[in-house]
Each structure stands twice: as C-alpha cells, then as structure tokens.
C-alpha positions as CSV (number, residue, x, y, z in Angstrom):
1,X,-32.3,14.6,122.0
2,X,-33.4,12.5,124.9
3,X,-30.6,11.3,127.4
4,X,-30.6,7.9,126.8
5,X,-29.8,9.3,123.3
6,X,-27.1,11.8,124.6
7,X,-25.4,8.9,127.1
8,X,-25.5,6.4,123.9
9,X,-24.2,9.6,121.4
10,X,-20.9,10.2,124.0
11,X,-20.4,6.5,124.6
12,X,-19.9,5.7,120.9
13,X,-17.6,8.8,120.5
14,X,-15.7,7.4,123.6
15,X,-15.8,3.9,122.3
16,X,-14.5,4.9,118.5
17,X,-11.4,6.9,120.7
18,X,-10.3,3.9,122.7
19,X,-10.6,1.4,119.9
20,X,-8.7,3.1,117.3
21,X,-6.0,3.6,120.2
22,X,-5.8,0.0,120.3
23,X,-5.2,0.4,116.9
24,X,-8.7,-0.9,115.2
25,X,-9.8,1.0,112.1
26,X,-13.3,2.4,112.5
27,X,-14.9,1.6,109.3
28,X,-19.2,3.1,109.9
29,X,-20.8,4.0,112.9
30,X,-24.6,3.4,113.4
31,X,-25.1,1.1,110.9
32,X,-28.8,-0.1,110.7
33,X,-31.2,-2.1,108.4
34,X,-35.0,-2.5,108.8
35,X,-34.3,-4.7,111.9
36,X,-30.9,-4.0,114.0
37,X,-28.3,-1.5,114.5
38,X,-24.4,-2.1,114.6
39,X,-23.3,1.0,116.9
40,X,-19.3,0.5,115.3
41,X,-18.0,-1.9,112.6
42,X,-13.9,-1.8,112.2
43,X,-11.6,-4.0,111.3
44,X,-8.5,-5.1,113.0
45,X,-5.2,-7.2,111.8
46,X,-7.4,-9.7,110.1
47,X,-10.5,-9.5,111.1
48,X,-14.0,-7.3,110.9
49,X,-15.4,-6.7,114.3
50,X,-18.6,-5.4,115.2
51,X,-18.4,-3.3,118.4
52,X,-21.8,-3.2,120.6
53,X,-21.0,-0.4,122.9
54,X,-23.2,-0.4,126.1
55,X,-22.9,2.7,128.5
56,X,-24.1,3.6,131.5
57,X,-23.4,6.6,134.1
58,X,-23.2,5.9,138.1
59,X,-25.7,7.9,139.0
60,X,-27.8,5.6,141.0
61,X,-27.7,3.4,143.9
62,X,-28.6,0.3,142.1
63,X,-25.4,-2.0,141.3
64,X,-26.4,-2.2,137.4
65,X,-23.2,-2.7,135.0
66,X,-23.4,-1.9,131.3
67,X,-23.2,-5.6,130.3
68,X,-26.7,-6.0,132.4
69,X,-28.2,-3.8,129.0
70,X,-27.1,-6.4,126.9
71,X,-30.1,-8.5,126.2
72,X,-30.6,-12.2,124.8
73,X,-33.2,-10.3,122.2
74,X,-30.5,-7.6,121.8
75,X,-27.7,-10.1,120.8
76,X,-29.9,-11.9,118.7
77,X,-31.2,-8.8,116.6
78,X,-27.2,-8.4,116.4
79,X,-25.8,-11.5,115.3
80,X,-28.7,-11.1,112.4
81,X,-27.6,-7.6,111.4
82,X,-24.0,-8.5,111.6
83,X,-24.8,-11.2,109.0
84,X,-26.8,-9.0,107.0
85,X,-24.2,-6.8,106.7
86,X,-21.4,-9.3,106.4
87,X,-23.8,-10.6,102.9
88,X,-23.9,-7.2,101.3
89,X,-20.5,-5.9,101.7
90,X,-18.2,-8.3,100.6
91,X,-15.4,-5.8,100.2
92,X,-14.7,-5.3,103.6
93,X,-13.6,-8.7,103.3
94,X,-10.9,-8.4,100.8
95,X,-8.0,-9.2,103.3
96,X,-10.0,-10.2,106.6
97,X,-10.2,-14.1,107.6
98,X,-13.7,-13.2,109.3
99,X,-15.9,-11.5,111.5
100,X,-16.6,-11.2,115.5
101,X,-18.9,-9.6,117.7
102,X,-17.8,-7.5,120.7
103,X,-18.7,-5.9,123.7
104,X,-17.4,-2.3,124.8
105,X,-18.9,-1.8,128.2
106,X,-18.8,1.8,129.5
107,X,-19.2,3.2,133.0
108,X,-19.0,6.9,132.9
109,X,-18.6,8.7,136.2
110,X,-17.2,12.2,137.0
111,X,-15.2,12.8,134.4
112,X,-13.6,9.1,134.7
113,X,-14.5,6.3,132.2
114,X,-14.1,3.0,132.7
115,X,-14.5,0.4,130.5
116,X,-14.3,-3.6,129.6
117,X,-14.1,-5.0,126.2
118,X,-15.2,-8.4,125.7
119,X,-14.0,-9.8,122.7
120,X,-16.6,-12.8,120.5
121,X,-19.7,-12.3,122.3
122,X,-22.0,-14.1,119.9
C-alpha cells in the first residue's frame, strides 16, 4: 500500500471513531460507483450524511491544511455519487428528512490529531 493510501486508510479509521462519538451511526465506508467514492455515509437524528474525510500529516514546511485537498472537481464527483447513491438506496431513507455532505478535516501530527468538521459542504 502506497502512503497516500496508508495516511487516507488511518484517517477514515480516525474519522469513523470521532463521528460515532458524536453519536452518528456509520452506515458503509468506501462506497464507490464507476465515477466517485463516498469515504463514510452515516446517518444522524434525521438525517444521512456523507462524510468526505481529508487528512494530512505536518510533516512539511508548507502551510497546506486538509481542506486545501478538497477540490471543485472533487466536490463535484461527490455531490454526483452522493445522489447516485441517495437513488439506489431508498431504505436508508425510511426515517431520515434528507441528506448532507460534510467535511472531516484531519491534521495528524505526533501522536495528536486535530480535526474540523464542516457540516453541508455542497
């Protein structure tokens, strides 16, 4: 495995531990069709929310931030894979009112993680 494989790989598994501590129900990880991937779908009080986790370690001297990864293209290829998926499964949305798109940006550094969550992205 590559390590922008690895660094996404341990940035989901961190992502899926902080959401369901504030109490979202993972539902699938790595969701993809022919053109997107959803990295987490869960659900939460009423809603479906598809997570786009973005991580990045500090290693270098450039000031990037997770949220630079996330891409006009990227959020695009998203919004249509979320809709896809939205389509096909209409049992997720049983009791849920609707769907959102967020953001779970990680910096990993040390052993410290820090993160942001930005909640209806697109």
């Amino acid at each position: 495995m590559n390590e922008h494989l690895e660094i996404g790989k341990i940035g989901e598994d961190l992502a899926c531990r902080i959401i369901a501590g504030k109490k979202y129900l993972v539902i699938e990880r790595n969701f993809r069709t022919p053109f997107g991937e959803i990295d987490i779908i869960a659900g939460y009080r009423q809603e479906l929310v598809f997570f786009e986790v973005k991580t990045l370690i500090n290693k270098s001297v450039y000031q990037l931030t997770p949220e630079d990864n996330l891409t006009v293209s990227k959020l695009r290829k998203l919004r249509k894979t979320c809709l896809w998926f939205a389509n096909k499964h209409p049992e997720h949305f049983m009791d849920k009112t609707g769907w959102r798109i967020d953001l779970l940006a990680l910096s990993l550094q040390d052993d410290i993680c820090r993160y942001k969550h930005y909640k209806n992205i697109g």
